[in-house]
Structure formats: C-alpha cells, structure tokens
C-alpha positions as CSV (number, residue, x, y, z in Angstrom):
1,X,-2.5,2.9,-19.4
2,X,-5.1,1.1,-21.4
3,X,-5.4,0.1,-25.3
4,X,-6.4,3.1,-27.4
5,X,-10.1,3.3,-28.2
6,X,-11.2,1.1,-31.3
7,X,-13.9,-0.9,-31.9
8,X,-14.8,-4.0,-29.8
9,X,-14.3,-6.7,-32.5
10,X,-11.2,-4.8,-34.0
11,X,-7.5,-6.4,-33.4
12,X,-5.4,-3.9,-31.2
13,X,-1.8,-4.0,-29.5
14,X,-2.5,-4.9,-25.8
15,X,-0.5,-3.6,-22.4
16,X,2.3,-6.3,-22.9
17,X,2.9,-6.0,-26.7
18,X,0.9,-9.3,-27.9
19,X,-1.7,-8.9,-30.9
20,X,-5.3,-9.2,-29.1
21,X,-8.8,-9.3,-31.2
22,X,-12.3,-8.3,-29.2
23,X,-12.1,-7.7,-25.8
24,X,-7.7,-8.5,-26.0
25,X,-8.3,-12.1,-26.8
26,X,-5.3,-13.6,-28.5
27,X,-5.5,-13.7,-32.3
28,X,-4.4,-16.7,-33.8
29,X,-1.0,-17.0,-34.6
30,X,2.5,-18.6,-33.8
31,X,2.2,-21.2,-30.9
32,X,3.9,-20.2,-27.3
33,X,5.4,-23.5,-26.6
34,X,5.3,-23.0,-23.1
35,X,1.5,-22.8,-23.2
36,X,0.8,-26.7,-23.2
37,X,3.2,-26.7,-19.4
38,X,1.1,-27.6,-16.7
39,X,-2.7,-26.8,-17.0
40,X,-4.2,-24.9,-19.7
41,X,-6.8,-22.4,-19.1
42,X,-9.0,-19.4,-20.3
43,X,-6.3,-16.3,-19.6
44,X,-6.8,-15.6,-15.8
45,X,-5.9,-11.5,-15.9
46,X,-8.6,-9.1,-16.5
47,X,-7.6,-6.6,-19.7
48,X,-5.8,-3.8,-18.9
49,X,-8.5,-1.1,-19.5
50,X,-9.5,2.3,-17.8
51,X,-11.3,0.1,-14.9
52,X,-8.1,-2.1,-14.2
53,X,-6.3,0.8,-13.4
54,X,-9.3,2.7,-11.0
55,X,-9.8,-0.9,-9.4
56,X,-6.5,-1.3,-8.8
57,X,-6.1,1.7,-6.8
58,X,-9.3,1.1,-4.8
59,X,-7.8,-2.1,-3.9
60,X,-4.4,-0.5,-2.9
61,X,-6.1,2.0,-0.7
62,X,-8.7,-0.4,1.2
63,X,-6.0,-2.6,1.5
64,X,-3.7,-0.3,3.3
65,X,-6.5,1.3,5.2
66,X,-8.4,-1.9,6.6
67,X,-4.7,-3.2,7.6
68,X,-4.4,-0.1,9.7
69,X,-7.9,-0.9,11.0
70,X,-7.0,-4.0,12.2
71,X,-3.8,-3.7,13.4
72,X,-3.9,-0.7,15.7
73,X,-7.9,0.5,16.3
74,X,-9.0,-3.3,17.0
75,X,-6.0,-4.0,18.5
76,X,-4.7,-7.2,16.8
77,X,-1.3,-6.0,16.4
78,X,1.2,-6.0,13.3
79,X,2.1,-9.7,14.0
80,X,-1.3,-11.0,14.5
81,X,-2.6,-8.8,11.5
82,X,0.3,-10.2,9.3
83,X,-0.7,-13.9,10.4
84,X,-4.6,-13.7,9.7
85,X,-3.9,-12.0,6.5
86,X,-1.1,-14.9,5.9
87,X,-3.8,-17.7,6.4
88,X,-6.7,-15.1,4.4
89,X,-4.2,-15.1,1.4
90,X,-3.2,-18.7,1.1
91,X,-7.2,-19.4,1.1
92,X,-7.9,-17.2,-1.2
93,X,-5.3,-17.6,-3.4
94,X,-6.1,-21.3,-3.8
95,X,-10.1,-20.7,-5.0
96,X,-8.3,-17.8,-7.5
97,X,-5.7,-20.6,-8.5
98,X,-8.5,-23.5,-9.5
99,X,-10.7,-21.5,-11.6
100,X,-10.0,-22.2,-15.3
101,X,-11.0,-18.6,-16.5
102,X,-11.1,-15.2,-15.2
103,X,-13.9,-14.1,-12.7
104,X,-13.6,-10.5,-11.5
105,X,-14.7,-11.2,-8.1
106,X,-12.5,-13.9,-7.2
107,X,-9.3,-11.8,-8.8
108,X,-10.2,-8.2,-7.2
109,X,-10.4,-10.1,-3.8
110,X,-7.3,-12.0,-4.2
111,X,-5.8,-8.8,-5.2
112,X,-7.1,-6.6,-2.4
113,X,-5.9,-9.5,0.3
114,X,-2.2,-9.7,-1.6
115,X,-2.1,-5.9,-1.0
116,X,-2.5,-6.0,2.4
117,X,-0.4,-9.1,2.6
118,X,2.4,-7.9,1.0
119,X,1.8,-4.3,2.6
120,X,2.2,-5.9,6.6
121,X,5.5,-7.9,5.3
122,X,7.2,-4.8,4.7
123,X,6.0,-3.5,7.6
124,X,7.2,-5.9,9.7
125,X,10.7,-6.0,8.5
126,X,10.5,-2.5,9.6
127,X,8.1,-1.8,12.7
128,X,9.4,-5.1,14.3
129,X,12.8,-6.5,12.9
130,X,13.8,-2.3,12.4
131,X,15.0,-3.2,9.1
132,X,15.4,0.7,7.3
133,X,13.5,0.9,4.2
134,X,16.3,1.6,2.3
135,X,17.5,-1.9,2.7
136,X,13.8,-3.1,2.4
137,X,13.9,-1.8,-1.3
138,X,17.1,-2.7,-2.1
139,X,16.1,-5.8,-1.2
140,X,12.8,-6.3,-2.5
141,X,13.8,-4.8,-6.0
142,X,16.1,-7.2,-6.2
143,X,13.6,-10.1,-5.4
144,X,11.3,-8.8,-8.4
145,X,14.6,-9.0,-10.7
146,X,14.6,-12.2,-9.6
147,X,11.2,-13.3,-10.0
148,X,11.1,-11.8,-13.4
149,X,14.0,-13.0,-14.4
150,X,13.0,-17.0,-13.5
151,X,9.9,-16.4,-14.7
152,X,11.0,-15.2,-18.5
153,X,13.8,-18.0,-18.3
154,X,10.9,-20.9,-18.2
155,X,7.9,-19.2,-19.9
156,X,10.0,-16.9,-22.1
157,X,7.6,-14.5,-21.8
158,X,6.1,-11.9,-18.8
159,X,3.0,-11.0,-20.9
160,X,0.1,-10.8,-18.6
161,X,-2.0,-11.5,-21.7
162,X,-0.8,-14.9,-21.9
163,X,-1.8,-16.4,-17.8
164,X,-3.1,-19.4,-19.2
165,X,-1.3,-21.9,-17.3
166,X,-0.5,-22.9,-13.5
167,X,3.3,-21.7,-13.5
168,X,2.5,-18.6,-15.4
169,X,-0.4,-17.8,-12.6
170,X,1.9,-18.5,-9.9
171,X,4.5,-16.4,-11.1
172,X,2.0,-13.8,-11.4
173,X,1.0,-13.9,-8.2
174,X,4.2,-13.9,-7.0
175,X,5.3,-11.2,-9.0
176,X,2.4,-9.1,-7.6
177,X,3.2,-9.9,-3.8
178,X,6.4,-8.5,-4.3
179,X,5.4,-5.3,-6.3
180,X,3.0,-4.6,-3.0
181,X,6.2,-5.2,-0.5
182,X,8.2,-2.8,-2.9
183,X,5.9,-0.4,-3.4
184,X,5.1,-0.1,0.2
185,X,9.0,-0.1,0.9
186,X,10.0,2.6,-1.9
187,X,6.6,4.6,-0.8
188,X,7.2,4.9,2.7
189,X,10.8,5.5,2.1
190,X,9.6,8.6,0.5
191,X,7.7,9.6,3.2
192,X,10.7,9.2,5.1
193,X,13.0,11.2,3.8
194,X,10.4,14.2,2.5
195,X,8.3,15.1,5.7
196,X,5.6,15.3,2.8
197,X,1.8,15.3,4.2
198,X,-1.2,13.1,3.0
199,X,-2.6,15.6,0.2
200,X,0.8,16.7,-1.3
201,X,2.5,12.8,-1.1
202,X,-0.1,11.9,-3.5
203,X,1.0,14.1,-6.5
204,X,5.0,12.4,-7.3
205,X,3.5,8.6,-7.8
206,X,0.5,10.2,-9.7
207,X,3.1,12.3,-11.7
208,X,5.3,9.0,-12.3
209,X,2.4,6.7,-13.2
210,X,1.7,10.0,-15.6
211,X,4.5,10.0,-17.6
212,X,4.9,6.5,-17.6
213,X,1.4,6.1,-19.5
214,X,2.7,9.1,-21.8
215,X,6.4,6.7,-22.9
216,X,4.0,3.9,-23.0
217,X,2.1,5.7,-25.6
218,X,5.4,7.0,-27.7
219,X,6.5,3.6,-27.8
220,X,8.0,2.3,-24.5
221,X,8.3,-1.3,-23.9
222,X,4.9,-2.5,-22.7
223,X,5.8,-4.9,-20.5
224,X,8.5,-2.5,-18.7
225,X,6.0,0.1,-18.5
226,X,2.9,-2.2,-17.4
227,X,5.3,-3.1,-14.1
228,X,6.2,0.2,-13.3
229,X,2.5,1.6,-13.3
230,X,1.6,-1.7,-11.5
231,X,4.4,-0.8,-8.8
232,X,3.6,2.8,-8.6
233,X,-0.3,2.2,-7.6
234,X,0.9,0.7,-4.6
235,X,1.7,4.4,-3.0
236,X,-0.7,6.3,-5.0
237,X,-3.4,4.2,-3.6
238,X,-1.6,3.9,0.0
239,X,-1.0,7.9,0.1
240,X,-5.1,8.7,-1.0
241,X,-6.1,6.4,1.9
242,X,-3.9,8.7,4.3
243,X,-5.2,11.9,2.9
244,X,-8.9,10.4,3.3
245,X,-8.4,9.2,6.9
246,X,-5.8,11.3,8.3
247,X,-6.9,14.2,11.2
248,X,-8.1,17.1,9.4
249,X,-5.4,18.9,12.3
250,X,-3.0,16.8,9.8
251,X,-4.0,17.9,6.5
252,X,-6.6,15.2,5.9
253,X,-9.9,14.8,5.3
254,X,-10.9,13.3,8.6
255,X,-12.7,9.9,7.5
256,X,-10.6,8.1,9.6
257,X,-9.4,4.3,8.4
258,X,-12.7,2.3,9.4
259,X,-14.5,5.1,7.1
260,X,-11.7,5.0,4.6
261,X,-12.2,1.4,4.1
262,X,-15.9,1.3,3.9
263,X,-16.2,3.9,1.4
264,X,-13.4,1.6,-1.0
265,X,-15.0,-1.6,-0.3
266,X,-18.5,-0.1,-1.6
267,X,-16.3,1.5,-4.7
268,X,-15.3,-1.8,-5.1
269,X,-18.1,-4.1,-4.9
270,X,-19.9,-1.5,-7.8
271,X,-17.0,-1.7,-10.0
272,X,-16.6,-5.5,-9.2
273,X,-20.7,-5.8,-9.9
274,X,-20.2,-3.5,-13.3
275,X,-17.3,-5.4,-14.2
276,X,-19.1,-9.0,-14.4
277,X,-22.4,-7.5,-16.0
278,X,-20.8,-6.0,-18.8
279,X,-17.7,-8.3,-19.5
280,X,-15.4,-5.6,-20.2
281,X,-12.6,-6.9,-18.8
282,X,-12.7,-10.3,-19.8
283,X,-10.8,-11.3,-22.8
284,X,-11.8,-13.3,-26.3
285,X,-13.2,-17.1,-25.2
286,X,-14.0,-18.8,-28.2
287,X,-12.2,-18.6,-31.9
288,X,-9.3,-20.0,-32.7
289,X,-6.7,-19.8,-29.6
290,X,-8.4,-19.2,-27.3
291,X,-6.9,-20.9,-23.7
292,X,-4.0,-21.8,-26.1
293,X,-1.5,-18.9,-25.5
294,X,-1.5,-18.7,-29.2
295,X,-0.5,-15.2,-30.1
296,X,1.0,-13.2,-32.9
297,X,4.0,-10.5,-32.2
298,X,2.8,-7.3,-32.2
299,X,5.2,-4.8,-34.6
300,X,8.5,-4.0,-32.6
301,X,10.7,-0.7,-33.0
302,X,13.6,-1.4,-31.0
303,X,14.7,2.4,-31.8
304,X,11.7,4.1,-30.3
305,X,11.8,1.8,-26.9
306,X,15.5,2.9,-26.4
307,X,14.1,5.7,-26.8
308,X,11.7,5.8,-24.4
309,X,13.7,3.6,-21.7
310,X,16.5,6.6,-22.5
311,X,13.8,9.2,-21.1
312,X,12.3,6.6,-18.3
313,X,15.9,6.5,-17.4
314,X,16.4,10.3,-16.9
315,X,12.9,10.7,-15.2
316,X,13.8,8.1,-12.5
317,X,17.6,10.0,-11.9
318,X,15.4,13.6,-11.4
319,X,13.1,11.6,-8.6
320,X,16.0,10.3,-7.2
321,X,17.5,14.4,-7.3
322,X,14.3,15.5,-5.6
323,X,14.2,13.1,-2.9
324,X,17.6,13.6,-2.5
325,X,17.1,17.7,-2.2
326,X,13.7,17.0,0.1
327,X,15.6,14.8,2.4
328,X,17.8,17.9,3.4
329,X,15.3,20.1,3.6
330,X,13.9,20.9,7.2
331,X,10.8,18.8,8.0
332,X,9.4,16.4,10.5
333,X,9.2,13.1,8.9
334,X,5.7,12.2,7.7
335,X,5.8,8.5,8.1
336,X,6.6,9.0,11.8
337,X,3.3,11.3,12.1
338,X,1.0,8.6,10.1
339,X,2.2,5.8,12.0
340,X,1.8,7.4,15.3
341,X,5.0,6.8,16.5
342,X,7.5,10.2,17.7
343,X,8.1,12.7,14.9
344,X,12.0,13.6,14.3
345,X,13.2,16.5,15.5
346,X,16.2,18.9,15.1
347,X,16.7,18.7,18.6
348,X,16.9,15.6,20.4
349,X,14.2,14.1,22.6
350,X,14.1,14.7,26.0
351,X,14.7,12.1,28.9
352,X,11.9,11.8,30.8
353,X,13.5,13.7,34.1
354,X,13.4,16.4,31.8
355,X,10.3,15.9,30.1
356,X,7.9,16.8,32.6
357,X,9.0,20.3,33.5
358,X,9.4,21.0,30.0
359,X,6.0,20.2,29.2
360,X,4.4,21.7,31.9
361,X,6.0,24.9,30.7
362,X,5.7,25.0,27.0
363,X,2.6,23.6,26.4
364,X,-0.8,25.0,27.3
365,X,-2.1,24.0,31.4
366,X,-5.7,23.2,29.9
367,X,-4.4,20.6,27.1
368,X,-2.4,18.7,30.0
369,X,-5.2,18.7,32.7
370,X,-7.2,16.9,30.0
371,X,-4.5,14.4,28.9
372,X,-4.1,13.7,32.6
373,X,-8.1,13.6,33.1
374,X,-8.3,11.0,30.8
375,X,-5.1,9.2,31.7
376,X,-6.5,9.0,35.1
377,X,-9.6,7.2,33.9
378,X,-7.8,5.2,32.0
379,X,-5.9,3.9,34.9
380,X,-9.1,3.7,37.1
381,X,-11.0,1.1,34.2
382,X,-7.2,-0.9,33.9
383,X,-7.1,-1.4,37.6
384,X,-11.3,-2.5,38.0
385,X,-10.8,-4.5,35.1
386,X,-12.8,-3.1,32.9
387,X,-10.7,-3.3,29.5
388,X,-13.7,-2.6,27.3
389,X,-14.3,0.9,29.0
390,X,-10.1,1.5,29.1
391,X,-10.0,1.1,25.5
392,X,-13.0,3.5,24.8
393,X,-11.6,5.8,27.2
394,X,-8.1,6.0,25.7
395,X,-9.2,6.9,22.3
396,X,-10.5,9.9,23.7
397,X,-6.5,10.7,24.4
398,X,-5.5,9.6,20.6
399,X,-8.1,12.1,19.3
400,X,-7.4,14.9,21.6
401,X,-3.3,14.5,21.0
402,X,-3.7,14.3,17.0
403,X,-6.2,17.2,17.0
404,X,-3.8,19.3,18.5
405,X,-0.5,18.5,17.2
406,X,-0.6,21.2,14.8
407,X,-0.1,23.6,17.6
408,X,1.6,21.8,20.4
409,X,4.4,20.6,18.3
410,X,6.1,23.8,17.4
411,X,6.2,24.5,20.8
412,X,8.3,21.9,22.0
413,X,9.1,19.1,19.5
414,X,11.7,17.6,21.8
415,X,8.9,17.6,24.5
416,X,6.4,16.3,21.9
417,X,8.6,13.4,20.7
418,X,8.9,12.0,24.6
419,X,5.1,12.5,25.2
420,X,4.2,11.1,21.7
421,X,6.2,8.2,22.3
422,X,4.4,7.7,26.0
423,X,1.2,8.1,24.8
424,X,1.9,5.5,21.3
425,X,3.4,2.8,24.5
426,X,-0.2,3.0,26.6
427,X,-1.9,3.1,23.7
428,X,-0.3,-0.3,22.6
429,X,-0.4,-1.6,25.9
430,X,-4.4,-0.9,26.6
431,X,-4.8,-2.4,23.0
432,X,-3.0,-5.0,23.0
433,X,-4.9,-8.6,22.2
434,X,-4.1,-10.2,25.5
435,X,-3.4,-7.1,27.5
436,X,-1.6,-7.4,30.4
437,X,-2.7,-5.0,33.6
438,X,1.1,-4.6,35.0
439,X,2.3,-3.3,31.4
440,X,-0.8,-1.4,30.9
441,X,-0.2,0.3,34.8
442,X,3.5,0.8,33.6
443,X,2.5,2.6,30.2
444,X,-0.6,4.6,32.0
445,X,2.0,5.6,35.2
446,X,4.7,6.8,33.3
447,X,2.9,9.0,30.8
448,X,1.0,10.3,33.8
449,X,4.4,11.2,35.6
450,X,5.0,12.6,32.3
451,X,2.1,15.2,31.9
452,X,3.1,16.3,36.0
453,X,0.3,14.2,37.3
C-alpha cells in the first residue's frame, strides 16, 4: 500500500488519512494538541511508499531466519537467544528513541531486532511454557486492542504520520513488538492446523495483504488497513525465509538459514544505503509544521469505509472457513517439520520397545547403518571430549535425516515420529551452550538403541 503516484511537491492523502505535501510532510493546518506532550521532533516513521513495504519484509524474513541461526545451528538455545536479543533491543531501541528525526539506518535496524524480539517471545510461550497458539493469539490480539486503544485515548490519534513526540514513539514501538508476537502466533497457528509447505504457505498472507491494499484503495480506513498489512508481513516474510532455507527434500530452495540471512541482510543494507541517498522516505522538514504534528483532515466518507470494513469483514470469516476446512484435511503438520520437532501422525507414536523393530523393518538397512555410523562417532568425540568435532559430526545426521524424510516418512510415520524426536533430543543435547557429557551420552545411547545399534 503506498500513496498513488503524483508529483513530489504535490499534496496527497497519506497511509493514515492525514493531508501530507512533498515527500508526506504535514501541510499546515489545524493543531494536534497532543503534539506539544513530551518532546517534539521531526516525524520519526519513514513514508509509507513501495520501499517501506519491500524493506519491511526483508526485515521480517532476516529476522526470523538469523533467530533460527542462532538459536539451534550455534546452539544458544531459545532462552539464551530470547535474552541477547532482549538486551540487543533495549540498546537499540534507546539510540532509535534519542534521535530527533528519522534516519533509515537506525529505524530498519531497530525494526529488524523488534522482529526477532517479538518473534522468540511467542516462541517461547510456546516451545518452552507449551502455551497453544491459539491462546497465544487470542492473547496477543487482545494486547494490540489494548495498546491501540491507550494509545488513541492519550494522543487521540494512531497516525503513523504524526511520531513526533516521545509517547507517540513509544507507543509505536510498542505497538510494533506486539504486531511481530501476533503475527508470529496467528502465522504459525496456520501452519499448524494446514500441514501447508514453505512455497505454498507463502500465497494466503500475500493474498490477504493483496486485498487489503485493493479496500485500502476503494476507500478503507487507512489506519485499519495500514495495521493489518503491517501484521500480515510478519508471515509473509517468516514463510519466504522457510521456502529459501528449507531442504530442497522439503520443498525449499536449499539456502539453508545462515544463507537465508546473508542474502536479506545484503538486500537490506542496499535498500537501507538507497534509502538515505535519495531521501525518499523521509518526510517534509522545513515549511510551516514541520516537527509540529500540524495536520489537516484529509476528506472522510464514512459510507465507503463501512463499506469496505463490511468486505474486510467477510474476507477475514472465508480465511477463518478455509483454515477451518484445511485443518480437517489429512496432512502432517508443517510447523512440526520446520521446527524439527516430530511430525503428527494419524497413528500414534511408537514407544520406544517398539520403535526399534519397527524401524529396522520399514525403513531401508542402508539409511540406518549410516544414522548409526554417525551416531557412533558422535558418541566416540562426546566421550574424548572433543565437543567441537561432536557438533560437526552430528550435522551430518540432521542433513542425512531431512534429505530423506520425503521417503522415509510414508513408510512408517509412527516409526518416524519416535526417531525424529530421538534424533531433535541429541541434537539439542550436543548443541547445547554448556553441554553436559551424561545428557549428551543419554540422547546419543538411546537413539542408537533406537536405530538397533
């Protein structure tokens, strides 16, 4: 969604329904009271152009991908991950929060850090505290009510045009850490209950964000529909990162999350480096009003927003119908597979007494020698203490399990949940930041019992 094309130094209707002259300044006009709370400053938000949009999505993917990094192929751990990023975003945020005007490096990098930040929160309520991401929606959408709801109550206004004072940026910022938590809850959620893969998960937020630039355009609130988009990039972005760096076995592309998040940080440092040469972005700062909040009421037509919140309405009940009809379709849940963790099955997962024999039967004698081949080693570098060499040596397990899931699964998927879930334990245990050789021997012992070794 971005401000139909007219020249630079002509007046236009901005994103959130204020009057803006060149570049989305604010024109000169009645006097937002609330403007002289707290410090004023040059607007703080980049326009909301073409580039805001592409940005933001490089910054949802890198953020979920470099968080994946982190957390599982260096080993960190969700709770460590969620801490550094914790301290990363408070720093950050501070430098972002004492500039007096926009500067596009300073707000793409706070942004990137807030997505991974809020990004780990939901995943913590979930991974660790098993919170289902049902709830986790419920209760963040609820949160971003309420965080609207303060914020309109003391500024009496949620333009992002008008970010020209500290309360206004901090409930922006706020507002945005919660969109991230939501959108992570709400897009993961879908994973859940569709069993959709990388490549075809990407198309319902790309639809959604779709029709919600086409209402915006007919005449949709533009505040309502600025939030929505801004909630919906949070999957888009999170489900193009999976598609990049999934297993090609899994429908991806292969890049794998370290690549994933190399290639958006470079997309992002161009954009960032063509965003602060050419100004684009940055909004009127001189004339009358400028830093002021002063802004004139761009024309309102209550009929045609009912209108269009009527049909926002009806789109959101037919996404609700087709999650509804792809949760009872068959399918092995998605998020499961991306996370690493055991797939559901229709059948329930073996015990381990039972896992062995069944394994040994169904799947094929070469796969397991290897798996046990390298489980061995694994064991052998754990017990001489070399945790360097275990660690190298047990990714060659993780890549020879995903590359073959595609035809071990339907096999067995009651025999591939238990060895799935085996494998994920040593993994996490050889991984861990302070590893510990008696849970790594447990982990490495059991799957190898496991595989009939």
């Amino acid at each position: 969604m971005t401000p139909s094309t007219q020249p630079r130094n002509a007046a236009r209707t901005g994103l959130d329904g204020t009057r803006t002259g060149r570049a989305g300044g604010p024109r000169t006009g009645r006097h937002d009271a609330h403007a002289g709370l707290g410090r004023t400053m040059l607007n703080k938000v980049p326009e909301v152009t073409l580039w805001f949009w592409v940005i933001k999505i490089l910054c949802t993917t890198v953020g979920e991908s470099f968080a994946d990094w982190i957390n599982m192929q260096l080993g960190v751990g969700l709770v460590g991950t969620a801490v550094l990023f914790t301290v990363v975003f408070a720093v950050v945020l501070t430098v972002q929060m004492r500039l007096r005007r926009y500067v596009a490096g300073v707000y793409w990098l706070t942004v990137v850090v807030v997505s991974v930040t809020g990004t780990l929160y939901t995943d913590l309520l979930t991974d660790q505290l098993g919170v289902p991401l049902w709830f986790s929606t419920t209760v963040f959408s609820v949160l971003l009510a309420g965080v609207f709801g303060v914020w309109w109550l003391r500024e009496r206004t949620l333009s992002i045009h008008s970010i020209t004072t500290t309360p206004r940026e901090a409930f922006y910022w706020l507002a945005v850490l919660v969109t991230f938590a939501l959108g992570t809850a709400t897009g993961d959620w879908t994973l859940e209950l569709t069993g959709w893969g990388p490549g075809v998960s990407v198309l319902l937020p790309l639809s959604l964000i779709a029709i919600v630039t086409v209402l915006w355009r007919g005449g949709a609130n533009p505040v309502l529909a600025f939030w929505v988009a801004y909630i919906l990039t949070r999957p888009l972005g999170a489900n193009i990162g999976d598609w990049l760096a999934s297993p090609r076995s899994e429908q991806g592309l292969g890049l794998g999350t370290l690549g994933t998040s190399l290639v958006f940080l470079a997309a992002i440092l161009a954009t960032v480096v063509l965003l602060t040469i050419t100004r684009v972005d940055v909004a009127e700062e001189d004339g009358p009003g400028a830093g002021t909040g002063e802004q004139q009421d761009a024309p309102v037509r209550p009929g045609r927003e009912r209108a269009m919140l009527g049909v926002l309405l009806v789109v959101a009940v037919a996404t609700v119908a087709l999650l509804t009809w792809a949760d009872h379709q068959p399918h092995v849940s998605a998020l499961d597979a991306e996370e690493g963790s055991a797939p559901a099955c229709s059948s329930a997962a073996l015990d381990p007494s039972a896992a062995a024999p069944a394994a040994a039967k169904d799947f094929p004698a070469a796969s397991m020698a290897d798996y046990r081949t390298i489980t061995t080693d694994t064991l052998a570098l754990v017990d001489q203490g070399d945790q360097a060499g275990a660690q190298t040596r047990i990714t060659d397990l993780e890549t020879a399990w995903d590359d073959d899931e595609s035809t071990l699964q339907p096999m067995d998927c009651a025999a591939w949940t238990t060895l799935d879930g085996q494998i994920d334990d040593a993994l996490t245990a050889v991984r861990a930041s302070s590893p510990q050789q008696a849970d790594e021997d447990q982990a490495l012992r059991t799957l190898l019992t496991t595989l009939g070794g």
